[in-house]
C-alpha positions in Angstrom: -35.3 -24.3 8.0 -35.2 -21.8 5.1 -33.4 -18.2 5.7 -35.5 -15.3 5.6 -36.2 -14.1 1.8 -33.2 -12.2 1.0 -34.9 -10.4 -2.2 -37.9 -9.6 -3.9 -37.2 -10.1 -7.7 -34.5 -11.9 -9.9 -34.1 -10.2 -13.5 -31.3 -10.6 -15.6 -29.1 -13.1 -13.2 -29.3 -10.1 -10.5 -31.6 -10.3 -7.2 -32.8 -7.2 -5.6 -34.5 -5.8 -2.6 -37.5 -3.4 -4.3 -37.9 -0.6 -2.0 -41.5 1.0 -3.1 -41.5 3.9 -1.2 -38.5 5.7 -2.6 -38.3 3.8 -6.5 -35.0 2.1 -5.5 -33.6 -1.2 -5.4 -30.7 -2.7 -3.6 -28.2 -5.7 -4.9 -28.6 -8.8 -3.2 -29.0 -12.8 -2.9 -30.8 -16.1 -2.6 -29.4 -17.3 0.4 -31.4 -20.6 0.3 -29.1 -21.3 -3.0 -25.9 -19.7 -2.2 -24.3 -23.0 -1.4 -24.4 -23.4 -4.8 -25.2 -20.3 -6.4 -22.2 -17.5 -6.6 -22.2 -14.7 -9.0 -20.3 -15.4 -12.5 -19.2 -13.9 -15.2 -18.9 -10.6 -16.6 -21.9 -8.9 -14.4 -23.2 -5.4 -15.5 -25.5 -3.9 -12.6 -27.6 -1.4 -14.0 -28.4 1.7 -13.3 -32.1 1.0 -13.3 -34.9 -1.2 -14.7 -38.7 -1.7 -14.7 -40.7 -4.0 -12.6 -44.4 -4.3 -12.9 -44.6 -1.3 -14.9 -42.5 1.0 -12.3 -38.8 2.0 -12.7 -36.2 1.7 -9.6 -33.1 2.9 -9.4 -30.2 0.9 -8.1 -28.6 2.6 -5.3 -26.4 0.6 -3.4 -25.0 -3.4 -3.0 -25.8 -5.5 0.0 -22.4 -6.5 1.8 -21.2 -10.0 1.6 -23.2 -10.8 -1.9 -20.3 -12.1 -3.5 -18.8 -14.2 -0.5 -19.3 -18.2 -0.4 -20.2 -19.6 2.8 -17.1 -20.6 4.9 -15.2 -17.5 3.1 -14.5 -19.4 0.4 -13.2 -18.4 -2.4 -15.7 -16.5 -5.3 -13.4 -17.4 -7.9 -16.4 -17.4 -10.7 -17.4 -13.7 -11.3 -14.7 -11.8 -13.7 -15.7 -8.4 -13.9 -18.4 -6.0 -12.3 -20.1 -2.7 -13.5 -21.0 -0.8 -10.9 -24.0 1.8 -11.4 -23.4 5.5 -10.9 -26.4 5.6 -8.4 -23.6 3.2 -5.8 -22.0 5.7 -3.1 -20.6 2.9 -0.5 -18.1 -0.2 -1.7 -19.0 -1.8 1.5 -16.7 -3.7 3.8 -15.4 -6.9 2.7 -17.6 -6.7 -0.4 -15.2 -8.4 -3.1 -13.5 -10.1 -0.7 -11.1 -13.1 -2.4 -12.9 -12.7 -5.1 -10.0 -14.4 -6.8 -10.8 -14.4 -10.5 -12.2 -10.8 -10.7 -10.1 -8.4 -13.4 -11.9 -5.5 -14.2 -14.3 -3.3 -12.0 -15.6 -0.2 -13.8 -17.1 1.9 -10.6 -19.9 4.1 -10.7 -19.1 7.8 -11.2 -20.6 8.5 -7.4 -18.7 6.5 -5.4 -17.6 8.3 -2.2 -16.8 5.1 0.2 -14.6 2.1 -0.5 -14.6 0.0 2.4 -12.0 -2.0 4.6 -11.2 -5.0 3.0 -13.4 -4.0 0.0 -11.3 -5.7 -2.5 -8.6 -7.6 -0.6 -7.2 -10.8 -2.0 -8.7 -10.2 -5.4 -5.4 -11.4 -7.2 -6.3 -11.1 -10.9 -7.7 -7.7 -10.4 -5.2 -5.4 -12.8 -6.8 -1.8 -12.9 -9.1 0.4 -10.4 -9.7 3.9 -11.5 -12.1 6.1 -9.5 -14.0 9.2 -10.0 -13.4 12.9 -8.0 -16.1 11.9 -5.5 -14.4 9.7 -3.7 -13.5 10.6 0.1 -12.4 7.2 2.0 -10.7 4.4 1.5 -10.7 1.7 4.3 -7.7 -0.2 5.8 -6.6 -3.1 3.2 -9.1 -2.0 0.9 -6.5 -3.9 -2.0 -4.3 -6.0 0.4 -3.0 -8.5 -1.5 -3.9 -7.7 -5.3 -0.9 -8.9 -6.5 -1.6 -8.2 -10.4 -2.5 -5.0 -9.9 -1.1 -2.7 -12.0 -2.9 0.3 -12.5 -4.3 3.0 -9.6 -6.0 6.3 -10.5 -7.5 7.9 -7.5 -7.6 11.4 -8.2 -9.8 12.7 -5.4 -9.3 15.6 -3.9 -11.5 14.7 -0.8 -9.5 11.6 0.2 -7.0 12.5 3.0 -5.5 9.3 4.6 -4.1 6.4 3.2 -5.0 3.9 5.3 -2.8 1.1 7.2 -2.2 -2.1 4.5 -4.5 -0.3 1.5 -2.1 -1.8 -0.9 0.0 -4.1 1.3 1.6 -7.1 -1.2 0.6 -5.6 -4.7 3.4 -6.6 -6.4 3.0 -5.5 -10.0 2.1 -2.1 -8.7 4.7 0.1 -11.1 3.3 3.9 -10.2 1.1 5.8 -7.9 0.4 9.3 -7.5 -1.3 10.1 -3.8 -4.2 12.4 -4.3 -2.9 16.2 -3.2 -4.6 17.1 0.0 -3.8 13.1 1.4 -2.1 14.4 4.5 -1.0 10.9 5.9 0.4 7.7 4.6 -0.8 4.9 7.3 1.3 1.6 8.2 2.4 -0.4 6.0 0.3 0.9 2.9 2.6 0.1 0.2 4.8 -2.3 2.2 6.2 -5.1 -0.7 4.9 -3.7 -3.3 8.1 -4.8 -5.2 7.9 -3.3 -8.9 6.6 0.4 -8.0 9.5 2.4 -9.2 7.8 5.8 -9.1 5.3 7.8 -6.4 4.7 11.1 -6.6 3.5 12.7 -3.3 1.0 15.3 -2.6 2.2 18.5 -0.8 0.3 18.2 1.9 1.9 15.0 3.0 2.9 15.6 6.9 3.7 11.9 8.2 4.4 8.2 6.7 4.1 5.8 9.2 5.7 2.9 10.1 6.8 0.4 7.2 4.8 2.1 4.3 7.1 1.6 1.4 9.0 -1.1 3.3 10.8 -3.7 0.5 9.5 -1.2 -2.6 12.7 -2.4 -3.9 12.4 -0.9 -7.7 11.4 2.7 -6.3 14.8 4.9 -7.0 13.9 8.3 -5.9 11.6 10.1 -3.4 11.1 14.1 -3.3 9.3 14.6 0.0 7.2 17.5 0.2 8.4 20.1 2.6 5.6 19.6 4.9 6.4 16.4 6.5 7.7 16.4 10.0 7.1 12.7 10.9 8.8 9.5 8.9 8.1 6.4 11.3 10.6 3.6 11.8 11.2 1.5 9.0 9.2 3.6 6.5 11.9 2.8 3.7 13.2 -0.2 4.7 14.4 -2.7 2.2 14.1 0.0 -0.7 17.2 -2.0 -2.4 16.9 0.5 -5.5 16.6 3.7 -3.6 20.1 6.1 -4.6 18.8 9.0 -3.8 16.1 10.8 -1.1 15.9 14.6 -0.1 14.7 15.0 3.5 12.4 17.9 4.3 13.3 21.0 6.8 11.5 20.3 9.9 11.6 16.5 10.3 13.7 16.0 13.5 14.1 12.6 14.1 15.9 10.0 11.6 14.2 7.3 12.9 15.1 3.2 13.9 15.9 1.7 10.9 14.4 4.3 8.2 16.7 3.1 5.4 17.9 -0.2 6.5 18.9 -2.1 3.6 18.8 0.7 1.2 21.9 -0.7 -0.6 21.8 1.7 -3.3 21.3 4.4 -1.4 24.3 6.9 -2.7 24.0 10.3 -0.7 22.2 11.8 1.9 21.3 15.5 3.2 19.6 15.3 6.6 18.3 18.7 7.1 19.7 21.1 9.9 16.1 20.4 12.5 17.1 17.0 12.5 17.9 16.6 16.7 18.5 12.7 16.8 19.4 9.7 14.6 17.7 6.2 15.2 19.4 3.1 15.8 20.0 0.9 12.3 19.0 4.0 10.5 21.3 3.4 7.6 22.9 -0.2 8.2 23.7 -2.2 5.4 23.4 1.4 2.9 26.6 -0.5 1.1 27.0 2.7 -1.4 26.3 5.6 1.0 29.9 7.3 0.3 28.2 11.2 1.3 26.2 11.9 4.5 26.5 15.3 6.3 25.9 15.3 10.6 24.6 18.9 11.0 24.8 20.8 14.1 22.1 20.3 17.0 22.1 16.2 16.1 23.2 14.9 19.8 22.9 11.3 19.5 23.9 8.8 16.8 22.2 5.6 18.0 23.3 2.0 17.8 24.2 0.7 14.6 23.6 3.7 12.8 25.6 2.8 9.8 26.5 -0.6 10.7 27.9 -2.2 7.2 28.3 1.2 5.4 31.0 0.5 3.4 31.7 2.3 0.9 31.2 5.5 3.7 35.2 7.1 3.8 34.6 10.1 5.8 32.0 11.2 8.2 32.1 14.8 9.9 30.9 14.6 13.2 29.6 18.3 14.8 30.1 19.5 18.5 26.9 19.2 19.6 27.0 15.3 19.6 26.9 13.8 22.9 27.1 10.3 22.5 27.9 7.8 19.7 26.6 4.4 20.8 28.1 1.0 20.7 28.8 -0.1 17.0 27.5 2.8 15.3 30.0 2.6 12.5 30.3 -0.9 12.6 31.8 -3.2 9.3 32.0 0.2 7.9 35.4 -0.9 6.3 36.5 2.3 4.0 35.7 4.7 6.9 39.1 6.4 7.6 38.6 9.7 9.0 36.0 11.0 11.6 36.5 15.1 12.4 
């Protein structure tokens, strides 16, 4: 038994809805041949055309167009134009679209969403315009040659869990300025970004985000943050040097486990506690001031610290626990 028609008119390799009323038309399908039929090629939606003597305006993409049955793999289509008319990047829309490189988005797009171009692994460049206001949850998980972000919007305010989780050739990124929060794992492995510049009105990184960003060197926080989750820098072999923002009181479990380039570290006077593991393994840490009002250092703390010779410990610690300064070899002197 056939599906139900999924368009009204094929012109130029591209099947629409036609929606009379209102002169616009909407992406689609021929599901009776997409077993066999996939989009290909370099595709260039238009903005509009004429049909039977009356022009429609394209105005949005039906989801899961480019998707093979089974979720296969679309590994035919290389690049997408995307007309200006477009507000939502639906959910799941490029989907493993494995061979797509280049999409050139319309100047109103104001949604991308979740999933919208995960697994598209030759995809090198996304640039988007100043009306953008979402991005959903691994909206670029796993684009691993992409290279090249500009989202400039200054209506986008979260960067959501996994958005570029596993895009390894990621070298830069600059977070829009009014993003407040940077969700789980968002740039976890993104192995070759060696620069981010954040947005002042950054207030908490959650768990994992830059875990194993092992080419980024430096971070400047901005002065707003009072929240880093556990393991937000973990693995950041390249990291040597990080200033920590007044405010943030906890050094949380394992925040710079691994770091072993990590050289010095000021943790800032309304720090109250330090998390187990929070610096194990930081092989070069030689400098680290305890400032008053810290009353635990946690288990592990700088496990494996060893180039760390001398560690001032203030009155208002209570307890050290078990192993804190474990295989921390050069360490000679505790005050």
């Amino acid at each position: 038994m056939p599906h139900p028609k999924t368009y009204d008119v094929l012109i130029d390799g591209i099947y629409y809805y036609l929606c009379e009323e209102s002169k616009t038309a909407i992406v689609s399908n021929d599901m009776d041949f997409f077993d066999s039929y996939e989009y290909c090629g370099d595709i260039v939606i238009p903005d509009s055309f004429c049909y039977d003597g009356v022009s429609y305006k394209v105005d949005s993409i039906c989801s899961g167009i480019f998707q093979r049955p089974g979720n296969r793999d679309n590994s035919h289509m290389t690049s997408i134009t995307i007309p200006d008319a477009v507000r939502t990047i639906a959910d799941q829309l490029f989907l493993n679209c494995t061979a797509l490189k280049s999409v050139k988005l319309g100047k109103g797009i104001r949604y991308i969403g979740a999933n919208a171009f995960a697994g598209c692994t030759a995809l090198t460049t996304i640039k988007s315009d100043n009306l953008l206001r979402y991005i959903g949850a691994n909206a670029f998980n796993g684009c691993s040659d992409l290279k090249e972000v500009c989202i400039s919007s200054p209506l986008v305010s979260i960067i959501e869990e996994n958005t570029f989780l596993g895009c390894a050739s990621l070298t830069s990124f600059q977070i829009p300025e009014n993003v407040t929060t940077i969700g789980r794992c968002a740039f976890q492995g993104c192995a070759q970004l060696d620069s981010v510049t954040m947005g002042k009105q950054i207030q908490v990184i959650r768990e994992y985000a830059f875990d194993g960003c092992m080419a980024l060197k430096e971070l400047m926080l901005p002065e707003k943050i009072d929240t880093i989750r556990f393991s937000a820098f973990r693995n950041c072999k390249s990291l040597a040097k990080v200033t920590l923002p007044e405010g943030l009181t906890k050094i949380d479990d394992d925040l710079f486990n691994g770091c072993v380039s990590l050289r010095k570290v000021s943790i800032p006077t309304s720090v109250q506690s330090i998390g187990y593991n929070a610096f194990r393994n930081c092989s070069s840490l030689a400098i680290i001031n305890i400032p008053e009002g810290i009353s635990l250092i946690s288990y592990a703390t700088f496990w494996g610290c060893s180039s760390l010779t001398e560690i001032s410990i203030p009155k208002t610690v209570k307890k050290i626990d078990r192993e804190a300064f474990m295989q921390s070899k050069s360490l000679s002197m505790c005050i």
